[in-house]
C-alpha angles and dihedrals in degrees: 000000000000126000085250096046088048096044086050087040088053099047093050094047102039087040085227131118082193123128097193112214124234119197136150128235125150104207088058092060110116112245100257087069121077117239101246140073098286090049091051090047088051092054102046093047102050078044093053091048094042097053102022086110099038106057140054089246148296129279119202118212105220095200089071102046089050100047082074103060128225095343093050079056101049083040087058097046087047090047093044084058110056087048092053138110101017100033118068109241128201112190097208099208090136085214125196130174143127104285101261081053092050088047089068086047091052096050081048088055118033105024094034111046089010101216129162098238147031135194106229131192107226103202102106094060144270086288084074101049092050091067087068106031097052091067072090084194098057119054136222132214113208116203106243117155101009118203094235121108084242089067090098092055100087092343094073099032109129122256113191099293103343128054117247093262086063104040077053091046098052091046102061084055095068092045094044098097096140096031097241097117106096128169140225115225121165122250085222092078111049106167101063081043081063102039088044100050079045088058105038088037102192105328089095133070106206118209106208126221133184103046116143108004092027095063097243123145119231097202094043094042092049094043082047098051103031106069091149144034097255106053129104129201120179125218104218109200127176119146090026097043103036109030108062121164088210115126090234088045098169090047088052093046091050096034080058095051097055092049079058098045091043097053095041096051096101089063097055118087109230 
């Protein structure tokens, strides 16, 4: 099965357009876990059994594996596995690099740890990208349109008649044979969400940022980047949906994920 087929297969099944964001942070932890690796690896894990079911599938934030060294990286590998096979895993490294250096990223990622997605820069060029996106059964998410106020900075930057987003957008259009090049694009900019699923159509699979903390709108984000029936966009939650100060944490997060599903059901083709 390949990681497009399993991701399609996941949101069917578990009824949820949710990436559920995993990403340490020690002083998030509820207060029954202790603040150190051990008591990180006892909450995610307890989280990835909990809503495995529940949710499209899990991001991992690579940032805060790696902040903690060696063992942050052996705590990612062991977290990645018990996700995998059944859950759909994007590793979110955001690389970027000139193709012979992406080559050592892509042996990290998906020979390595094995999971089914990646988050890509695109600014040194589409080279770059192919080095991931033509493993045709795994699958690559480039940042686009990203959900930060900083966004406008080169995003947005004209180029002759289109703004970067969309030159980058375009142009994934054109490299998109297999249909495993997605793009991230950030729900607090809806807009752009709308005028670049207008222009990909559904040959791309967005994964969605910036919902919750960051200010982004569900509802918005999803009416603005399903136009059709088959598109998919993918809400991708991490602070807002993992870390609850509730007493009966786990029963709030799920309890939260099924009032999303639940309200984001109409959007998924089934």
């Amino acid at each position: 099965m390949t990681a497009i087929e399993k991701l399609k297969k996941n949101i069917v099944e578990n009824g949820s357009l949710i990436i559920a964001g995993i990403d340490p942070d020690v002083n998030l932890l509820p207060s029954a876990f202790s603040r150190d690796i051990p008591g990180i690896k006892q909450f995610f894990e307890l989280i990835i059994n909990k809503t495995i079911d529940r949710v499209a599938g899990f991001k991992f934030q690579m940032a805060h594996f790696l902040a903690m060294g060696s063992d942050g990286v052996a705590l990612l590998k062991s977290l990645v596995d018990l996700a995998l096979p059944d859950a759909y895993v994007i590793l979110d490294a955001k690389f970027g690099d000139i193709p012979s250096t992406m080559n050592f990223y892509k042996k990290f990622t998906f020979e390595y740890l094995n999971v089914d997605a990646v988050t890509i820069n695109p600014f040194l060029g589409f080279d770059s990208i192919r080095t991931f996106s033509d493993n045709m059964d795994r699958m690559v998410f480039v940042l686009c349109h990203t959900s930060n106020s900083g966004a406008k900075d080169l995003q947005e930057l004209q180029c002759g008649e289109s703004a970067m987003y969309m030159v980058i957008a375009r142009k994934l259009v054109e490299m998109n044979m297999h249909g495993n090049i997605g793009v991230v694009l950030g729900a607090t900019y809806p807009s752009e969400l709308k005028e670049v699923r207008i222009t990909m159509g559904n040959k791309a699979i967005f994964l969605i940022p910036g919902i919750g903390i960051q200010g982004g709108d569900i509802e918005i984000a999803l009416n603005s980047s399903i136009l059709n029936k088959n598109d998919i966009s993918l809400i991708a939650m991490s602070r807002s949906l993992i870390y609850r100060t509730e007493q009966n944490y786990m029963n709030a997060i799920t309890a939260h994920i099924d009032k999303i599903n639940s309200d984001t059901s109409k959007f998924i083709k089934r």
